[in-house]
C-alpha positions as a printed NumPy array, in Angstrom:
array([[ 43.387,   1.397,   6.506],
       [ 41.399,  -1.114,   7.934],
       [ 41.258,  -4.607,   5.95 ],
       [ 43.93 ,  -3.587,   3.678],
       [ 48.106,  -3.973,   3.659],
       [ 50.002,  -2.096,   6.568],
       [ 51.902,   0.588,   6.219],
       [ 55.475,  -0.565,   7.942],
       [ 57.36 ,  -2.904,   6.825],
       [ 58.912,  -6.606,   8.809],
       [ 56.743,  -6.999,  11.749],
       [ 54.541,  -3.767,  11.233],
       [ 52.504,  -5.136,   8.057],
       [ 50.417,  -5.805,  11.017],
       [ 49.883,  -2.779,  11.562],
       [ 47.554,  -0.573,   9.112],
       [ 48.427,   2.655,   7.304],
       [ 45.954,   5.219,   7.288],
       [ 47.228,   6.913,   6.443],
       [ 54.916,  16.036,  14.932],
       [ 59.403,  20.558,  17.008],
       [ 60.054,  19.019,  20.319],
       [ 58.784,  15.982,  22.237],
       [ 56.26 ,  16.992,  24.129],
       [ 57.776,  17.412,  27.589],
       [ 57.194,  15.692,  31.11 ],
       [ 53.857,  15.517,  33.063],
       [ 51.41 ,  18.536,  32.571],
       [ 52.16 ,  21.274,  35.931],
       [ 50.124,  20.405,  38.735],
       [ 49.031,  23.685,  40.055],
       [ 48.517,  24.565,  43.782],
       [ 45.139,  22.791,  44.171],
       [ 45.533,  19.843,  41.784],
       [ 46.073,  16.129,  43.559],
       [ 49.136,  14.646,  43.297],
       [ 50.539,  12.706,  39.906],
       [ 48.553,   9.571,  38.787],
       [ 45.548,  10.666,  41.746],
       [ 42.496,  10.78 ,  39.844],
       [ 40.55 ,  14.467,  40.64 ],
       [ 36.755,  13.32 ,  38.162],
       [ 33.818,  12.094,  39.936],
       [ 32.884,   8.424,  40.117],
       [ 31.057,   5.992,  39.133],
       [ 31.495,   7.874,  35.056],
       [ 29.802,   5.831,  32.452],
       [ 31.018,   6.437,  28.68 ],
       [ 29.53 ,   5.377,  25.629],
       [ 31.554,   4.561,  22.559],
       [ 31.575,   3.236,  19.678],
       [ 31.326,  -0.262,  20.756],
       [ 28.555,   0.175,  23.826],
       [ 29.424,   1.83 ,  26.954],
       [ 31.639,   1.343,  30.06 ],
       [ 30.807,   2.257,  33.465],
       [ 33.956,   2.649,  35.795],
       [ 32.821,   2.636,  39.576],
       [ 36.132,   4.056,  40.792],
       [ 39.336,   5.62 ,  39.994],
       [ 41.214,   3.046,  38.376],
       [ 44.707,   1.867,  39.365],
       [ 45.293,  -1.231,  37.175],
       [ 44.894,  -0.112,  33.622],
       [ 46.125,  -2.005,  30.338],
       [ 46.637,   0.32 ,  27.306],
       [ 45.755,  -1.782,  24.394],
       [ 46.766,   1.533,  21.472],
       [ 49.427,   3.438,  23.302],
       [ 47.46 ,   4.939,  25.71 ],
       [ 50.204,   4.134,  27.927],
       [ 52.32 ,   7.666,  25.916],
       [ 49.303,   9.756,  27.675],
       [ 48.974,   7.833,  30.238],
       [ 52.316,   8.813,  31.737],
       [ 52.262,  12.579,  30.844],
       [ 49.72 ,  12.508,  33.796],
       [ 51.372,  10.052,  36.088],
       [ 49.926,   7.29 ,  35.35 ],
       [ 51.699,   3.639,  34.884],
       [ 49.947,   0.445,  33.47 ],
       [ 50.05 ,  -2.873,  34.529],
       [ 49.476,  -4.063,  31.089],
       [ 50.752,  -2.419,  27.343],
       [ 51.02 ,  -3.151,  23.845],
       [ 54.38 ,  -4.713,  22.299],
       [ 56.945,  -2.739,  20.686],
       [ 56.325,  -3.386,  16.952],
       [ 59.668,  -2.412,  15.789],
       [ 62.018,  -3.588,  18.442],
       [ 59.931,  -5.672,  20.91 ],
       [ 61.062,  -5.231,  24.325],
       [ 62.103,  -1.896,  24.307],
       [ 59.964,   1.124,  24.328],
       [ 59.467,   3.632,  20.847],
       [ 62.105,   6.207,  20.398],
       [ 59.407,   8.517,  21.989],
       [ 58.672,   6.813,  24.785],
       [ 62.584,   6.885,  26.22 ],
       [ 63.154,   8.126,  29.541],
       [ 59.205,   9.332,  29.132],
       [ 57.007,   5.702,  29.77 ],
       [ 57.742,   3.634,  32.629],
       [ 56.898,   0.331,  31.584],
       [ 58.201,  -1.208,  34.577],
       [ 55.421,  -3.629,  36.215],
       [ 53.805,  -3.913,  32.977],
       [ 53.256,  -6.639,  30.898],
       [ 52.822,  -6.955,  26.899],
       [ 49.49 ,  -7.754,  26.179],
       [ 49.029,  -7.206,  22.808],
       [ 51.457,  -8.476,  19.678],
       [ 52.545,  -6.144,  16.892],
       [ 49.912,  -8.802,  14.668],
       [ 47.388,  -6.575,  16.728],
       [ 46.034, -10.13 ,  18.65 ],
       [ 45.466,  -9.583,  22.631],
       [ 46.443, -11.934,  24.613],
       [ 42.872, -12.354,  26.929],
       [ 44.295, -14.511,  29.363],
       [ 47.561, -12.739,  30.345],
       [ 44.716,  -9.653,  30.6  ],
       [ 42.375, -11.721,  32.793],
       [ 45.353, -12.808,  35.185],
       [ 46.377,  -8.908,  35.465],
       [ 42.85 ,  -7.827,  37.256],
       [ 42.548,  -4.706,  35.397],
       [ 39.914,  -2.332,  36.535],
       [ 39.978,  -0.675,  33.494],
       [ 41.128,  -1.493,  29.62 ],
       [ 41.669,   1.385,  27.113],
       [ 41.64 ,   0.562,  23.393],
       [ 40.984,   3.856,  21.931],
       [ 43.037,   3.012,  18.794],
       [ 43.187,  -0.475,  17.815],
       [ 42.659,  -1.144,  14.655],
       [ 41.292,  -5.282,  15.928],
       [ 38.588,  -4.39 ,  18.974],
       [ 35.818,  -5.534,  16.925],
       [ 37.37 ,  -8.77 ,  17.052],
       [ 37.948,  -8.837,  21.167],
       [ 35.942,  -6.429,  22.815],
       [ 32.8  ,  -9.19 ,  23.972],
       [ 35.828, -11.192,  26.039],
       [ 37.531,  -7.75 ,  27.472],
       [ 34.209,  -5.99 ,  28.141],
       [ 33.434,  -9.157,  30.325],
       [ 36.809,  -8.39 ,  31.924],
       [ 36.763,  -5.2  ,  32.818],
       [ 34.783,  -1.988,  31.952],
       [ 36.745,  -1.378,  28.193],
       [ 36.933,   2.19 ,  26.541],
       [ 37.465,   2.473,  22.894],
       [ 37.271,   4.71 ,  20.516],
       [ 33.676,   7.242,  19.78 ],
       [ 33.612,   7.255,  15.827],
       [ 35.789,   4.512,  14.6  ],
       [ 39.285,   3.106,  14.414],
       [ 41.309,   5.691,  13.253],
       [ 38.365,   8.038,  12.901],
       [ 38.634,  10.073,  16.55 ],
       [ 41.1  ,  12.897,  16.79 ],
       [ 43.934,  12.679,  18.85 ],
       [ 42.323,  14.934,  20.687],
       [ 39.396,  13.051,  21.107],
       [ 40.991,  10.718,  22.217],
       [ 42.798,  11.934,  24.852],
       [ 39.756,  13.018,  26.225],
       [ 38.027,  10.258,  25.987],
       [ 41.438,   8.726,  28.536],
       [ 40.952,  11.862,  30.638],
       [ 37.505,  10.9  ,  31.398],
       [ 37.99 ,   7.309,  31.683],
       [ 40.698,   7.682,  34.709],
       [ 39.528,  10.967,  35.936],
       [ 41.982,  13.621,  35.205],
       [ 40.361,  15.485,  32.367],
       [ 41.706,  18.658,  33.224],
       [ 45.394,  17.257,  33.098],
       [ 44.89 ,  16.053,  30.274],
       [ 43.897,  18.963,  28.464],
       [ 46.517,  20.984,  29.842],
       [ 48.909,  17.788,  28.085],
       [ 46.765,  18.369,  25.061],
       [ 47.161,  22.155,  25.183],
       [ 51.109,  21.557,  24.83 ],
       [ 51.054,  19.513,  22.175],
       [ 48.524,  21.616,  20.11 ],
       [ 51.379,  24.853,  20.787],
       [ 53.692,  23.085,  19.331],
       [ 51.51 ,  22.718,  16.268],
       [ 50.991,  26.055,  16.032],
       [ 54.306,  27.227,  16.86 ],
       [ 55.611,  25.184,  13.358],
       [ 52.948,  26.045,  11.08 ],
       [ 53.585,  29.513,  12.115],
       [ 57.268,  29.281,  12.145],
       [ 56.678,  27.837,   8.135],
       [ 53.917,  30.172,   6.99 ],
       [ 55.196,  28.873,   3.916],
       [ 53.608,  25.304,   4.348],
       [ 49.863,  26.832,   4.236],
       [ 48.098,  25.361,   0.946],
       [ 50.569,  23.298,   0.317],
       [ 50.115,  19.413,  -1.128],
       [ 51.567,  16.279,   0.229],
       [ 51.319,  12.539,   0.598],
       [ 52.685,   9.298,   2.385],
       [ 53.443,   6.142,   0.144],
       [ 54.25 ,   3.081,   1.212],
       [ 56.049,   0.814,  -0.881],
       [ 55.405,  -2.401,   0.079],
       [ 56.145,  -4.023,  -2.931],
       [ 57.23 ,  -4.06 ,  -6.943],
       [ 55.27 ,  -1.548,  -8.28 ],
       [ 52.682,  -0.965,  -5.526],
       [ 52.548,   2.12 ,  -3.1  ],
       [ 49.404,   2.174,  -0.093],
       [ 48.878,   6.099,  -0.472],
       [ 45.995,   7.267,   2.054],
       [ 43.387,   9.461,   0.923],
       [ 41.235,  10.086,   3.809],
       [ 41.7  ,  13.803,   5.079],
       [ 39.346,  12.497,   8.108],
       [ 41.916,  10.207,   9.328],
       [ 44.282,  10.54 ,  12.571],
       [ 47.405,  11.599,  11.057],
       [ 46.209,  13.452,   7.869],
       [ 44.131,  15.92 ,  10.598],
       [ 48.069,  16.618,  12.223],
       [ 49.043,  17.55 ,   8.789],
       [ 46.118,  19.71 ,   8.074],
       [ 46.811,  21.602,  11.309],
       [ 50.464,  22.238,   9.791],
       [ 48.434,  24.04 ,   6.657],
       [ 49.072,  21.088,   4.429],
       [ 46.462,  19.523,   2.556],
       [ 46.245,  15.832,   0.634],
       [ 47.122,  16.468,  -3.278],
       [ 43.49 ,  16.37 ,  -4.81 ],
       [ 44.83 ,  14.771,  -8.094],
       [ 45.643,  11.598,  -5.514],
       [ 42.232,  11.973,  -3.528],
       [ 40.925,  11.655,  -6.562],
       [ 42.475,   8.709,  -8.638],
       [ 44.022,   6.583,  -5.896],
       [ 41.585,   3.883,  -5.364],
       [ 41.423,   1.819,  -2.337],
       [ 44.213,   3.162,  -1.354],
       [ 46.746,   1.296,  -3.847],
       [ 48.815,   3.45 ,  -6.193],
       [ 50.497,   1.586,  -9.271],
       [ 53.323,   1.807, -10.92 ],
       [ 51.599,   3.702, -13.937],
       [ 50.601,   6.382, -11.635],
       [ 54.046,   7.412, -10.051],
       [ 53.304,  10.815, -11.667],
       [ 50.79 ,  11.414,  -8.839],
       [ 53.493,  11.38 ,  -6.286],
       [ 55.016,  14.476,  -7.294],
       [ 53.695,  16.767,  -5.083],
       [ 54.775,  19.194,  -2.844],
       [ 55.855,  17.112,   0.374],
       [ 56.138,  13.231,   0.377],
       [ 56.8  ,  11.164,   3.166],
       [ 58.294,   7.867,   2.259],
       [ 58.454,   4.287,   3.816],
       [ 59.65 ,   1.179,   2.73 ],
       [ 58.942,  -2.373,   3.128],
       [ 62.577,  -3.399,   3.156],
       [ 65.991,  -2.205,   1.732],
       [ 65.478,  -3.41 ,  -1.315],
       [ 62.516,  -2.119,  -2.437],
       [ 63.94 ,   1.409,  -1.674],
       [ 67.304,   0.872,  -3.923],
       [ 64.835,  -0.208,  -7.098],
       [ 62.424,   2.449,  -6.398],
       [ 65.244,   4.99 ,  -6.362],
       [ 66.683,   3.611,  -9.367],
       [ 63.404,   3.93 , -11.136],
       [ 63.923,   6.867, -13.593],
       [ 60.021,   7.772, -13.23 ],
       [ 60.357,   8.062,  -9.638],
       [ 64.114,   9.692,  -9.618],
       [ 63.196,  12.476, -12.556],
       [ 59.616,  13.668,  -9.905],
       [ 60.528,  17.097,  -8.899],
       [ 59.775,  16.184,  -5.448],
       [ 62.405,  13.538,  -5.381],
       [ 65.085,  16.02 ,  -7.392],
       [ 64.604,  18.934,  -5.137],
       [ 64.668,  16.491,  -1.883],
       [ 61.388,  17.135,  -0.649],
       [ 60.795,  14.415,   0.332],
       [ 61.165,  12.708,   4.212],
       [ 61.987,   8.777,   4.348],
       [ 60.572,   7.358,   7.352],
       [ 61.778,   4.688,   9.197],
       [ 59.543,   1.529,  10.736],
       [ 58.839,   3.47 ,  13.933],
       [ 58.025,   6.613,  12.316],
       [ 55.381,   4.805,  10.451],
       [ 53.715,   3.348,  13.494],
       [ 54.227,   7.296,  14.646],
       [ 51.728,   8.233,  11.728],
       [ 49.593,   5.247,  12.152],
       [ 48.995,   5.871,  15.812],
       [ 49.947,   9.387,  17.017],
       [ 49.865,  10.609,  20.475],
       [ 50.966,  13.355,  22.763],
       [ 54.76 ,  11.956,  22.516],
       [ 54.714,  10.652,  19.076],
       [ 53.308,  13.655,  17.12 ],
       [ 56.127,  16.484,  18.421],
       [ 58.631,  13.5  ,  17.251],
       [ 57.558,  12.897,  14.378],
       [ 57.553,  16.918,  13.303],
       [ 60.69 ,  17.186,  14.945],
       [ 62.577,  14.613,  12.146],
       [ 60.872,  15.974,   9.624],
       [ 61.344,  19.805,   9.898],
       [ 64.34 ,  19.947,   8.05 ],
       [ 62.04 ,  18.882,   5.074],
       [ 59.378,  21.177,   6.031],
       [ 61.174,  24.029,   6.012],
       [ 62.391,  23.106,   2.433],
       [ 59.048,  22.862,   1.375],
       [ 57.98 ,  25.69 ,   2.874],
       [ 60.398,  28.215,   1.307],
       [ 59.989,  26.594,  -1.923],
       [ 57.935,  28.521,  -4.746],
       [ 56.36 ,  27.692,  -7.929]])
């Protein structure tokens, strides 16, 4: 939700809320006549236009700086980075996701979880190329990094692009398109292979609420968003009583009725907030909270939603399947 309160809590209100079985597994399978891991196969020079103006990359480029988590894609292909955004949650460390999948050795954090890039640590890294494909603050830095290196962000606007756009527009950028659609591929089957596994789940409403503080939920209503279009692709569909009387995005109080629907996923802003939201009686008497169908995320699950990519999404349907399924095989 760009301009407006973020959807995690601590750190991540930085970070905005817009608003998936398995992780999706190692590198895609180099076949026979594919180069070797992290050896770009596209033609160059490639120029691509985006939202923001274009970038022409003369070569293949071998010192990249993920600004959005390219750096989860990035290394499905065997790619590394010499430059990556900070661990919102626990800085230092990579996301749940990205364990024993991102090697973030020889790479430096560039960008804080407030969403400000550090230019100069960027600058002294020599990148040849800068992806910010998701970043919710390129407006804001792209005249300095374009003058840096050639700089690749997103085609429609933040948040806008599908993950799958995305990923393609990476592909492009460093020259393994075809790898990355075969990464792509996977992650879309395991889509597929839940909404099928839950026929149950077709037609069926949800939303994500944030309560960030007394009385106040951020509820998304934009179906055209990153993470709602994940959703969509599991058959489930944005309640329209919320699409239609949540304004801006802020849900009162008053309005707690709208939350009952048939699949919410919850986050908090801190610990207390979720004991006096639970003690609510409006909130604990919703059907969706009696029959415990609802999902609580934690911080790094809502940067999942806010940001997904070919690691994130499998992991985020992975924690919440147990709740799918419930919703799924309920009736009525």
């Amino acid at each position: 939700m760009h301009g407006t309160r973020r959807i995690v809590g601590g750190a991540l209100l930085a970070i905005l809320a817009v608003l998936a079985l398995t992780a999706c597994g190692g590198a895609a399978e180099q076949g026979g006549d594919q180069p070797p891991a992290g050896q770009a196969s596209g033609t160059f020079p490639v120029t691509i236009t985006h939202a923001l103006g274009e970038a022409t990359i003369p070569a293949a480029p071998t010192r990249i700086v993920a600004l959005s988590y390219e750096q989860d894609l990035l290394s499905q292909i065997g790619i590394t980075t010499v430059g990556h955004n900070e661990n919102a949650v626990t800085p230092g460390r990579p996301y749940p996701w990205e364990e024993g999948k991102v090697d973030f050795a020889g790479s430096e954090v560039v960008v804080e979880p407030s969403q400000e890039v550090n230019l100069e640590k960027i600058a002294a890294l020599q990148p040849d190329l800068i992806l910010a494909t998701n970043l919710s603050t390129i407006d804001k830095f792209y005249p300095q990094l374009s003058q840096i290196a050639p700089t690749v962000v997103y085609q429609k606007g933040w948040n806008k692009d599908t993950w799958q756009d995305n990923a393609a527009l990476i592909g492009k950028a460093v020259g393994k398109e075809a790898d990355v659609a075969r990464v792509v591929q996977g992650v879309e089957k395991k889509i597929s292979d839940t909404a099928a596994a839950i026929p149950g789940l077709q037609g069926k409403t949800y939303a994500t609420a944030y309560y960030y503080e007394r009385g106040t939920f951020v509820v998304p209503t934009d179906s055209t968003t990153t993470m709602p279009q994940v959703y969509a692709a599991l058959g489930l569909r944005i309640d329209p009583e919320i699409a239609a009387n949540v304004k801006n995005r802020s849900l009162s109080a008053e309005q707690i009725g709208l939350l009952d629907v048939d699949y919410l996923s919850l986050s908090f802003a801190n610990a207390d907030l979720r004991s006096q939201l639970f003690a609510d009686p409006l909130f604990a008497n919703l059907d969706v909270v009696k029959q415990q169908r609802y999902f609580e995320s934690d911080e790094a699950g809502g940067v999942a939603e806010n940001y997904p990519t070919v690691l994130n999404i499998p992991w985020t349907i992975d924690r919440q399947l147990d709740v799918l399924k419930k919703v799924g095989a309920a009736t009525g």
